[in-house]
Structure formats: C-alpha cells, structure tokens
C-alpha positions as CSV (number, residue, x, y, z in Angstrom):
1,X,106.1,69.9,81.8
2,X,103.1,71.9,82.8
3,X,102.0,74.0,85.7
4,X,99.1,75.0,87.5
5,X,98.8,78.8,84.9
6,X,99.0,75.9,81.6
7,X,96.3,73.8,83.1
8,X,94.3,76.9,83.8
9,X,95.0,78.1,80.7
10,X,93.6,75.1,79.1
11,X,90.8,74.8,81.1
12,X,89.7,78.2,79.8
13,X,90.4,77.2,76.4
14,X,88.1,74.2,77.1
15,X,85.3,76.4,78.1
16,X,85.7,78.3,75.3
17,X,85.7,75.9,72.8
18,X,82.7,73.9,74.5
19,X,80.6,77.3,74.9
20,X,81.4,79.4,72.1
21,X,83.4,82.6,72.1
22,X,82.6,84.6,75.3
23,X,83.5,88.3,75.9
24,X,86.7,87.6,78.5
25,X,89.9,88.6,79.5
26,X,91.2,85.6,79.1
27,X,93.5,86.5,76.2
28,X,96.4,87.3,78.0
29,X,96.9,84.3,79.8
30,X,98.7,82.8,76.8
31,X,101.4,85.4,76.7
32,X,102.1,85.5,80.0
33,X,102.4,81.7,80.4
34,X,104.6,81.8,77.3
35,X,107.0,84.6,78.5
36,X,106.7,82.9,82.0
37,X,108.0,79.5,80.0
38,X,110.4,81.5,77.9
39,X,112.1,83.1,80.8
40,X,112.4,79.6,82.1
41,X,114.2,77.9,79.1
42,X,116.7,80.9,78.8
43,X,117.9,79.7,82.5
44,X,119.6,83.1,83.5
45,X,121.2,82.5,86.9
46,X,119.6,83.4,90.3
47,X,116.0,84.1,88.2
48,X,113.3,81.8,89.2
49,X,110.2,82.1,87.7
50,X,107.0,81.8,89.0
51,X,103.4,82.4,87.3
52,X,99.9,82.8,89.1
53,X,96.5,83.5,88.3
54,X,93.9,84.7,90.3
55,X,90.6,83.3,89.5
56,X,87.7,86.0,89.3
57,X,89.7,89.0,89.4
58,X,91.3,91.5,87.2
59,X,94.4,93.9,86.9
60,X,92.1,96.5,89.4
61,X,90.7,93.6,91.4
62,X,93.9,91.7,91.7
63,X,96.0,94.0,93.2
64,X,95.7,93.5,97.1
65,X,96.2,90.1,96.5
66,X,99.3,90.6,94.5
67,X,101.1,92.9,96.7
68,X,100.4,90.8,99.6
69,X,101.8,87.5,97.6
70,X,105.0,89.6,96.5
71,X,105.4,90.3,100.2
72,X,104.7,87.0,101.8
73,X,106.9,85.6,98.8
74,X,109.7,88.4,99.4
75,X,110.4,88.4,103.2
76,X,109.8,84.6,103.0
77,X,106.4,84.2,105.0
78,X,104.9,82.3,101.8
C-alpha cells in the first residue's frame, strides 16, 4: 500500500537516479515515510497517522503552512 509521501518519495528518487546526485534535502523523506509506516503497522489505538510533504519548501519555509494544516486538521475545518 502506498501513499501520496511514498510516491513522492519515489518520484525524487527517480529524479535522482535519472539526473545524477544533486545537492537536496531530500534525504529525510525516507525516514519520515518509514517512521510514518512504522507508526502505522504498530496499530496503537486512537493514533492515526498521517504524512505530508510540501513541495518547494523547507523546515523555515514550511512552517505557516504547517500550523495552518494542524489547525484546519485539529478543529476539523480540513
């Protein structure tokens, strides 16, 4: 089963692989889709796991956009 952060991921593996080694961020990706996953599999009860990416931004960058997510997602306006 894959989601939209694994096909992402693999796009940018793709890219990658068709380019040549670029200087990116991109590392992290597979961690968090494999803790995302892991968290998943263990099942613990009332968890539900969610993973997103935010194309062309960074941990600075992405921040807004996060917070505002968390809140839509919290208080149920996503």
């Amino acid at each position: 089963m894959t989601n939209g952060c694994e096909d992402y991921l693999f796009q940018l593996e793709e890219q990658c692989f068709t380019r040549g080694p670029r200087p990116c961020g991109d590392r992290f990706l597979g961690s968090m889709t494999r803790l995302a996953q892991t968290l998943r599999l263990r099942d613990y009860p009332g968890l539900r796991v969610t993973c997103r990416i935010f194309p062309g931004e960074n941990h600075y960058s992405a921040v807004p956009s996060v917070v505002n997510s968390g809140l839509r997602h919290l208080y149920g306006t996503a």
